[in-house]
N, C-alpha and C positions, 0 to 999 in steps of 0.2 A: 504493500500500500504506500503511494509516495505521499511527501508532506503538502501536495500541494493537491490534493485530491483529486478528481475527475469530474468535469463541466457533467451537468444530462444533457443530455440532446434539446433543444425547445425552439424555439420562432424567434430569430434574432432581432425581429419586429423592424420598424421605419428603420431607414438608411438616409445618413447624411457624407458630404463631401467636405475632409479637413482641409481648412487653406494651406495651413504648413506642410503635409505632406503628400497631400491631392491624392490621397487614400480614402476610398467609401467605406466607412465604416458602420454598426450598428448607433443607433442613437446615444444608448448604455454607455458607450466607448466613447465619446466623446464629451464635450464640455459646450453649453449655450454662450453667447455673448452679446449683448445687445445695447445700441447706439443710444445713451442715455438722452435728455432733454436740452442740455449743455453741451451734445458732442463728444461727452466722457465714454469712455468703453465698461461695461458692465457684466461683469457675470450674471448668469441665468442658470443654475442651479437646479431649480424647479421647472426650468421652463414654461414660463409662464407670461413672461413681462412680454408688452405688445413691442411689435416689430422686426425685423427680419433681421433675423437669427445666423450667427456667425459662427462655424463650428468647427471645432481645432480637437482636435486627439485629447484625450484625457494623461497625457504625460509632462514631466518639468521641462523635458526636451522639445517636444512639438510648441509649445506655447512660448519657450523661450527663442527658438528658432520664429515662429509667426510675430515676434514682438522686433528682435534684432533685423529682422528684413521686411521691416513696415510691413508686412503682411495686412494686417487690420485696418490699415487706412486705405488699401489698394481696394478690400474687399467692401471696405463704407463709400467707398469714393468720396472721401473726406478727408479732414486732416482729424485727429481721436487724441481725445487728451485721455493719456493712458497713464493709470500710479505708479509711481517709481516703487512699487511693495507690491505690486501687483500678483507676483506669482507667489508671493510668502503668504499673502492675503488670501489668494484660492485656497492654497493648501489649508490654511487654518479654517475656512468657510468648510472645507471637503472635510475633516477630521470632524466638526462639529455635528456635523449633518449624521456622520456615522456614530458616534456616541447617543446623538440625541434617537437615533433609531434604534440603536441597541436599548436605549433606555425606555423605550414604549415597549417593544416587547418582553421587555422584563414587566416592565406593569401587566400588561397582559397574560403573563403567564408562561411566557415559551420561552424565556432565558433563566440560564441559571450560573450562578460561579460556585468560584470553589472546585477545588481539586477533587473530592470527595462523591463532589453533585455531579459535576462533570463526568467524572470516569463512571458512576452508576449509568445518566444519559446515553453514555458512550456504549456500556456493553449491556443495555437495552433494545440500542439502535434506534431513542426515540430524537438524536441529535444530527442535526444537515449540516451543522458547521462548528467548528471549534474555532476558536478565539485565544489567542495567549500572547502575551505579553512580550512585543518586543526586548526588552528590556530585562526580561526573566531569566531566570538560570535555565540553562539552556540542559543541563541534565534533567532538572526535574519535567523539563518540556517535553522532553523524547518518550518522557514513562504514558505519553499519550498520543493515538494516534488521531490523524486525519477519519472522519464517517467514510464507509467504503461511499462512492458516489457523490459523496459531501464535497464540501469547503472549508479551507485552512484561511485565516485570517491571522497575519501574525508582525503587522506594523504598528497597529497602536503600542503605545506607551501600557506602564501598569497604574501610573495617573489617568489617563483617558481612560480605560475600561474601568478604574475605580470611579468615577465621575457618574458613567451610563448605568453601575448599582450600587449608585450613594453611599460608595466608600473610600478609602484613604486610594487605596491600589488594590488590583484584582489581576491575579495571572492566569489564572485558566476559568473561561466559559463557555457557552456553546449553545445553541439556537436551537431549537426544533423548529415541525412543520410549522406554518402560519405564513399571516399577508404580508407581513413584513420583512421576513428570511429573506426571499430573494431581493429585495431593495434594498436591506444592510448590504448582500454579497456584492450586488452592482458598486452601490457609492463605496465599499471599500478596497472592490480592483480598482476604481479612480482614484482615489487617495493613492494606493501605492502607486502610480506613476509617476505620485509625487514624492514618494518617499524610497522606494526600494534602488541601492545604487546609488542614491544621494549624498553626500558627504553630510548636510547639514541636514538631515531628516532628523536624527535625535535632537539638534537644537531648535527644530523651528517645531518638533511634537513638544520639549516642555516649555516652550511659548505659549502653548495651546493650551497647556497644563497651571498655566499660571495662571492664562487671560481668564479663564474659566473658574479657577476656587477666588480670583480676587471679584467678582462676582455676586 
């Protein structure tokens, strides 16, 4: 079983074209952008905000490549006042977004931590995705595996997963079935684009970790 578990099969749904790397990608895969009231560039997270939608790969690299070759002004046919934190700023908006939906399913019922609740989930089989702490001892990570068919989640912080169940730090949890399983897995392969291979992924996760308990 590898750590990084096995996709199921499903409907990769709407399809968008990145400007950075003029690859069609699934929508999931990518990241919204939209031309604020000012001419500022915006993220669209939800996709929601009205206007025609600009869409760049979900990685540190495609958005920093569409930012260094004006990309986004070619595709507004404008000139974009774009934040000099821009990409420190997704990330932190993309780690949020994942916490805060780890932390509705835990209200609901379908998350659990703990090493203890975990590994019972685990060899129940009633777990889609395990969750562990970046940041963790990486011995005590191995004594658990990936759901056959599931998902490994393994860049948050043990601040950020302590955040999403209202505690100090949490190194191992794990999701079962429900509406929200698969929208945590989406928004947290986008996150690591932002994180996996980064030099400052651990400094800009306890930014995230600070902004959040001073709060």
């Amino acid at each position: 079983m590898t750590r990084g578990g096995q996709d199921k099969d499903r409907d990769s749904g709407p399809e968008r074209k990145c400007i950075a790397t003029g690859e069609v990608r699934p929508k999931a895969e990518l990241i919204r952008f939209v031309v604020g009231p000012e001419d500022q560039l915006v993220p669209d997270l939800v996709e929601k905000l009205p206007g025609r939608g600009i869409w760049v790969t979900a990685t540190r690299a495609a958005l920093e490549t569409a930012i260094k070759k004006n990309m986004f002004h070619r595709a507004a046919k404008t000139q974009l006042r774009l934040s000099d934190t821009l990409v420190h700023d997704l990330e932190q908006q993309l780690a949020r977004r994942v916490i805060d939906l780890v932390s509705l399913s835990r209200r609901s019922g379908a998350a659990v931590s703990g090493y203890e609740k975990v590994k019972d989930a685990l060899s129940k089989e009633t777990a889609e995705v395990l969750l562990q702490a970046e940041d963790g001892s990486s011995r005590g990570k191995s004594k658990l595996s990936t759901p056959h068919y599931g998902h490994y989640i393994g860049w948050l912080t043990a601040d950020e997963l302590g955040m999403a169940f209202g505690r100090q730090t949490v190194i191992h949890a794990a999701l079962g079935a429900g509406g929200l399983t698969q929208r945590v897995v989406e928004e947290a392969q986008r996150l690591k684009g932002f994180r996996i291979g980064t030099s400052d992924a651990k400094t800009t996760a306890g930014a995230v970790g600070k902004e959040k308990r001073a709060k």
